[in-house]
N, C-alpha and C positions, 0 to 999 in steps of 0.2 A: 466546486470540487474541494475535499479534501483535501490535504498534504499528507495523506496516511490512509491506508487502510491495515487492518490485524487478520492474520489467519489464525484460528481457533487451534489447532491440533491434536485439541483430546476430540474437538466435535467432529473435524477432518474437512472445516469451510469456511469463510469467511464471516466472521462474524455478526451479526447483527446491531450488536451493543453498543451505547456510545463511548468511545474512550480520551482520555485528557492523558495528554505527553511533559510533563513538568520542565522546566527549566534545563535541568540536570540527567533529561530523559529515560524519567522512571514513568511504568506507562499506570496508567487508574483506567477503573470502570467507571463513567460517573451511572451512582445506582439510584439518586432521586436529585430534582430541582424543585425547592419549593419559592413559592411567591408568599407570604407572609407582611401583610400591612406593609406592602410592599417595597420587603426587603426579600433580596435575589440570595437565597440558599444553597449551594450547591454540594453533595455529599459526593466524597471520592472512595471508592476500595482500591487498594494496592493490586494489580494483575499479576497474575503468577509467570512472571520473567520465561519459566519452561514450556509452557502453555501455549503462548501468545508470539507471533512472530508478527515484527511490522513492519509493511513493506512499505517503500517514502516515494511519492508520485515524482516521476521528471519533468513536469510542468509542461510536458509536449503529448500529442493527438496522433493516431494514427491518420491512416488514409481513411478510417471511418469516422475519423470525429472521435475516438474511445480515446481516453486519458488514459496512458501507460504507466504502468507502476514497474517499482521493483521487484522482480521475477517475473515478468509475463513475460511470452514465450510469440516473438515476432514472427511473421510469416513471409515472404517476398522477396523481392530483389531479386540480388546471385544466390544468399544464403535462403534452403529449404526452411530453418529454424534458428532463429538466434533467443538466447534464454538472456535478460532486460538484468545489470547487473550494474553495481558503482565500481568504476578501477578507483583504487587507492595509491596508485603507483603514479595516475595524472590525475587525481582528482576532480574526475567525471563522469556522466553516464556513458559506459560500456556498451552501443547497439549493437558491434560490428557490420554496422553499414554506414553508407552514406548519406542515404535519400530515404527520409521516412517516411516520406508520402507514396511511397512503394510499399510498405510494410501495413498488415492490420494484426490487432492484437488475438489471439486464436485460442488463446486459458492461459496458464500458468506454471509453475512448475510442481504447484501443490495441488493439478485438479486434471483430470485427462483434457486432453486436445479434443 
């Protein structure tokens, strides 16, 4: 699994592409690897910051096994919908539940349910 995934915004979906998170996290496409008498080349382009939103996986699985990310949109419990968010107020993931093996992931908030 990742630690990230990017939604696209001009394309209106998750993107395909491969992308690299710098240090400093400024996000790149990487847009070619070459092997070259083998030396590991890697080319990066800058992503356009407007574009691109990336959501950071919380390292935990629904009741189906599916790895949740930042924004997806939980199902179960007491709550019909809870939308997948970081508080900054206690520096944590946000499920509004308790028991996530009650919950499976159902879309997103950037894709219908």
């Amino acid at each position: 699994m990742q630690g990230f995934r990017v939604f696209d915004k001009k394309e209106g979906k998750y993107s395909n592409e491969e992308f690299y998170i710098d240090k400093d996290g400024e996000l790149f496409i990487v847009s070619s690897t070459d092997l070259n008498n083998c030396d590991f080349m890697l080319q990066l382009d800058e992503a356009d910051p407007e574009r691109y939103i990336v959501e950071r996986s919380t390292g935990l699985k629904d009741k189906n096994g599916v790895d949740i990310f930042e924004n997806d949109v939980l199902k179960g419990g007491i709550y019909l919908e809870y939308d997948v968010r970081w508080d900054y107020d206690i520096n944590a993931w946000n499920f509004g539940c308790a028991n996530l093996s009650e919950f499976e992931v159902i879309g997103t908030k950037h894709t219908e349910k």
